[in-house]
C-alpha positions in Angstrom: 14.4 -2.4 5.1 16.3 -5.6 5.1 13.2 -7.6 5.0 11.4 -5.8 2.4 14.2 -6.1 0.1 14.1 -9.6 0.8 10.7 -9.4 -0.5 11.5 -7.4 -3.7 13.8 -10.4 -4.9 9.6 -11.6 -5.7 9.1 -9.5 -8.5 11.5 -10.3 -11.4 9.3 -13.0 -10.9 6.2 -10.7 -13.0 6.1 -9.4 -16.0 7.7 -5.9 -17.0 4.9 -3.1 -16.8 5.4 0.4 -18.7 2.2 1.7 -18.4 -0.3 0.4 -15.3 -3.8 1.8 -15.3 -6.5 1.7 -12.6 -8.6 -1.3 -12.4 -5.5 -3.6 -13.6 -3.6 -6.3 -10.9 0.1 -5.5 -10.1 2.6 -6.7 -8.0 2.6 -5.8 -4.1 5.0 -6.0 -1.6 2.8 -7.6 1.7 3.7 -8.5 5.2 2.5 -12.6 5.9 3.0 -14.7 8.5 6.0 -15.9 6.2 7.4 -13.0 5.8 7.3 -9.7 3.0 5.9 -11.2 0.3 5.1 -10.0 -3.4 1.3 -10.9 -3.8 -0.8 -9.5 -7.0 -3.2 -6.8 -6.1 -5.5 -4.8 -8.0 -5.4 -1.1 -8.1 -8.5 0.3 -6.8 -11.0 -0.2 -3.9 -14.5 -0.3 -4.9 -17.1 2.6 -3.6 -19.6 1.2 -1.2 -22.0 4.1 -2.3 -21.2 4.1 -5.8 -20.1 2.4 -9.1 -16.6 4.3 -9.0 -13.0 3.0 -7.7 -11.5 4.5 -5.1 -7.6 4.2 -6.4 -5.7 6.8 -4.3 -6.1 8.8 -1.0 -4.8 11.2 0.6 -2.4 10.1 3.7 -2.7 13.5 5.6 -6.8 12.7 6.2 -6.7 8.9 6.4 -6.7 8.6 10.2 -10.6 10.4 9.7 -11.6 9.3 6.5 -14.4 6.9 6.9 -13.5 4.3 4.2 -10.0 4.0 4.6 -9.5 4.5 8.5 -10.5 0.9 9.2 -7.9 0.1 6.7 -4.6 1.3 8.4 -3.8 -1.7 10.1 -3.5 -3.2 6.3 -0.5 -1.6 4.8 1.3 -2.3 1.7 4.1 -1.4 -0.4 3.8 -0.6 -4.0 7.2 -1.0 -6.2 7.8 1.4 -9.4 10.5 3.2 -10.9 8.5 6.1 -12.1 5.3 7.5 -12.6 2.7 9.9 -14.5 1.9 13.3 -14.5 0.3 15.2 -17.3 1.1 18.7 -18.0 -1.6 21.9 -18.0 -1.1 21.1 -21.8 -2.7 17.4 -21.2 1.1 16.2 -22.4 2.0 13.4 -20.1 5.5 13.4 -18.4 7.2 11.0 -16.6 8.6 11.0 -13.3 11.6 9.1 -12.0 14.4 8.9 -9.7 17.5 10.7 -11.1 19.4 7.4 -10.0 16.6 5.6 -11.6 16.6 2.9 -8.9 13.2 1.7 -7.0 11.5 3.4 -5.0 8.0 2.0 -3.3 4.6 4.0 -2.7 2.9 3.6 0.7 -0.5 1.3 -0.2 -3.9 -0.3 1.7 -5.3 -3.0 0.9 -8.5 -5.0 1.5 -10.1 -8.1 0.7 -12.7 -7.8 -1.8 -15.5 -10.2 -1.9 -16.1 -11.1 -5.6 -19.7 -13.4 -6.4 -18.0 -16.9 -6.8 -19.7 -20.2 -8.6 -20.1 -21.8 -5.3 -18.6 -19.5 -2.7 -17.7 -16.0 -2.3 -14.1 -15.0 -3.5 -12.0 -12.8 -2.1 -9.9 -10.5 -3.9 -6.8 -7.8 -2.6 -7.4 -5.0 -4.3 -5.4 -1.7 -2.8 -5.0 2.4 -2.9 -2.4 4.4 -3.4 -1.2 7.2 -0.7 -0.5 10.4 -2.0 0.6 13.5 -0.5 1.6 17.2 -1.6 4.2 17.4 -4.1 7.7 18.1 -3.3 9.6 20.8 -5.5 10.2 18.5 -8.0 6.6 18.0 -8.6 4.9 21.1 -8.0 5.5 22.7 -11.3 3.3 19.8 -12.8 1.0 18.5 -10.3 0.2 19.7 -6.9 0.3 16.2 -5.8 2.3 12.9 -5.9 2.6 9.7 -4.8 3.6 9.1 -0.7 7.4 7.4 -1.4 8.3 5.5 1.1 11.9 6.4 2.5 14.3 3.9 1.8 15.2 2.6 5.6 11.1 3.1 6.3 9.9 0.2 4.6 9.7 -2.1 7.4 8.0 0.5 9.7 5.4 1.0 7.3 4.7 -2.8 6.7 4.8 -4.3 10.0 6.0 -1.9 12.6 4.3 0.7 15.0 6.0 3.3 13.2 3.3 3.7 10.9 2.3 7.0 11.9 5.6 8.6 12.3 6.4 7.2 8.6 2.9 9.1 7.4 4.9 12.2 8.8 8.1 12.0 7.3 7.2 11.3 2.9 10.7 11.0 1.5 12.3 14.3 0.4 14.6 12.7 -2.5 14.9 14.9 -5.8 12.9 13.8 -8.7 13.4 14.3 -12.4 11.2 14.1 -14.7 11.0 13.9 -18.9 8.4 14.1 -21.5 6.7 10.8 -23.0 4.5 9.7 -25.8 0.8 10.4 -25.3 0.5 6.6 -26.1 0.7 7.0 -21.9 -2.9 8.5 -22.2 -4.4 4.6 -23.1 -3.4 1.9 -20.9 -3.6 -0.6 -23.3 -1.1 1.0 -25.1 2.4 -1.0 -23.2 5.7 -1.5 -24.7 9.1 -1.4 -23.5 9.2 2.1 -25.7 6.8 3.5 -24.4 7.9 5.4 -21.2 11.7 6.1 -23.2 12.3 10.0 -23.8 14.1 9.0 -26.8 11.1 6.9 -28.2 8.7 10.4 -27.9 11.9 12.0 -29.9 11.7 9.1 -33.1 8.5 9.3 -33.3 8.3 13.0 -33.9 10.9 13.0 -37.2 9.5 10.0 -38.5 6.1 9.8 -40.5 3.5 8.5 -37.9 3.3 4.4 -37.7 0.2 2.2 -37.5 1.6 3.9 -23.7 16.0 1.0 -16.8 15.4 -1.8 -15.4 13.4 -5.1 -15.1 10.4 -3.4 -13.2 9.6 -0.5 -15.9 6.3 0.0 -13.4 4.8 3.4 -14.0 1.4 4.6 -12.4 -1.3 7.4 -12.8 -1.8 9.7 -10.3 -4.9 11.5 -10.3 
């Protein structure tokens, strides 16, 4: 993973995010010909049949999926320290490491051609992989994002390795906490907003007019 943590040093080069949302551009961890590289990406794929955004899939049925097959020799990494899940209650929760180090998501990525004033433009938008939750998860969600293991990362970027990474989703425990339902709008981002202890303040106190330097946190849906 030596050259993917090479890569990471990239990203105290963005903004802090608390609370990232579909359809929004985000950080990336890429394989170039100079190397990994943090390139900005946004998060979703358009349909080719429809007006929606195709913003995760499944990594046990990419190899036959139709849109995303032709996509697995474009791999990505996705950085965060946490994520989403919302509760049968509709109460969002956050997930995290109970270290509360990094940890990256498994990504693919195309080029996406935008109408430009003279030419074309192309623009890297990406999916997320996700998988069947681990213990950790299943009370909430019976899904979660594919994490990456640790000493994995190259494999998945740039290696043939790729399939026997999609096999082996790391196992590590996750905790998780309760967070403000501020979560629930994306334009809702402060440094706050993902803090356990924030959700506690703001419940004694009258109501007031959604770790580290990443502070990334996605929906998964």
């Amino acid at each position: 993973a030596r050259l993917v943590i090479a890569g990471l040093v990239h990203i105290f080069a963005f903004a802090p995010r608390y609370n990232i949302g579909p359809a929004q551009r985000v950080p990336v961890l890429l394989d170039t010909p100079a190397g990994v590289k943090t390139v900005e990406m946004r998060w979703g794929i358009p349909s080719a049949w429809s007006k929606t955004l195709h913003i995760n899939a499944q990594a046990e049925r990419i190899q036959q999926a139709t849109t995303f097959k032709p996509l697995l020799a474009q791999r990505c990494l996705v950085p965060m320290d946490g994520f989403y899940e919302w509760k049968s209650d509709k109460s969002p929760v956050r997930f995290v490491r109970r270290r509360r180090d990094l940890f990256c998501v498994a990504g693919l990525w195309k080029d996406v051609e935008k109408p430009g004033i003279d030419l074309p433009l192309a623009e890297k938008c990406f999916v997320l992989l996700t998988t069947a939750a681990n213990p950790s998860v299943a009370p909430i969600h019976d899904r979660m994002p594919f994490i990456v293991r640790d000493g994995h990362y190259d494999w998945w970027l740039r290696g043939a390795m790729a399939d026997a990474v999609l096999n082996c989703a790391d196992d590590t425990p996750l905790d998780w906490y309760p967070v403000s339902r501020e979560v629930n709008n994306v334009r809702n981002e402060h440094h706050n907003i993902n803090d356990a202890s924030y959700l506690t303040a703001r419940c004694i106190r009258p109501p007031q007019l959604f770790f580290d330097p990443f502070g990334s946190a996605f929906r998964i849906e």
